[in-house]
C-alpha positions in Angstrom: -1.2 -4.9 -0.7 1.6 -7.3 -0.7 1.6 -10.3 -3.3 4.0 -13.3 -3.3 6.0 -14.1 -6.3 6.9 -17.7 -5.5 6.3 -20.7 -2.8 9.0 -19.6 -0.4 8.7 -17.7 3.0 10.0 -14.3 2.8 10.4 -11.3 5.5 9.0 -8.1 5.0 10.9 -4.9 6.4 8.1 -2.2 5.8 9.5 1.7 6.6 7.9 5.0 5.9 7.2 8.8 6.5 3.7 9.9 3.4 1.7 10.8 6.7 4.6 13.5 7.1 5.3 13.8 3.4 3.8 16.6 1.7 3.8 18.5 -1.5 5.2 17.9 -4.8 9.2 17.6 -3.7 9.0 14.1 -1.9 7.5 11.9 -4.3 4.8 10.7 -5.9 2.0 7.6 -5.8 3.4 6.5 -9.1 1.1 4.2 -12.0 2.1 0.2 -11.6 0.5 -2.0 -13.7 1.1 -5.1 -11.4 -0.2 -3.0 -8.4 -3.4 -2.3 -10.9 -3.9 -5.9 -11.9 -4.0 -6.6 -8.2 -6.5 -3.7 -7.5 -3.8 -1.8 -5.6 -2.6 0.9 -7.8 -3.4 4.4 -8.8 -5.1 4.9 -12.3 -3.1 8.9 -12.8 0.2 9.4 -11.3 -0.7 12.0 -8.5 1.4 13.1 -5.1 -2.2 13.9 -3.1 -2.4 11.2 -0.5 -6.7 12.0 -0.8 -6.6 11.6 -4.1 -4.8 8.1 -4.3 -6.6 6.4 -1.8 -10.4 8.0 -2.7 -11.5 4.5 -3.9 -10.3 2.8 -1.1 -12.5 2.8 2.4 -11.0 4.1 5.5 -8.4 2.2 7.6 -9.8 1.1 11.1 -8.4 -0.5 13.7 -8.8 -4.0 14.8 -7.8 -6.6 16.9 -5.1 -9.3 16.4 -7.2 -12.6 15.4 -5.3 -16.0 16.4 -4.2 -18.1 14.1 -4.5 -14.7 11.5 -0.3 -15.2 10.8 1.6 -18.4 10.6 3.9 -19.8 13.4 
């Protein structure tokens, strides 16, 4: 999830390798309380993708909707 702080447009440069990641060496899905308060966060620290995302629903695929983005 991805929250504004302010009225301005902004660019988002989004990189990453946890589908590759494993194990306890490359990092961790770390406790944020704004990520909480926005019903994005992990409750306990934990570096098991399963267990961060177990109260989430799977990801699916979908379409591109016109009009979903701005000009």
């Amino acid at each position: 999830m991805i929250v504004g702080a302010g009225d301005e447009p902004c660019v988002l440069l989004c990189v990453g390798a946890r589908g590759r990641s494993t194990g306890s060496q490359w990092g961790a899905y770390t406790v944020d309380e704004a990520a909480l308060r926005h019903g994005a966060g992990v409750e306990r620290e934990t570096t098991e993708p399963r267990e961060a995302y177990s109260r989430f629903p799977p990801g699916r695929l979908t379409r591109y909707r016109e009009g979903l983005l701005p000009p």
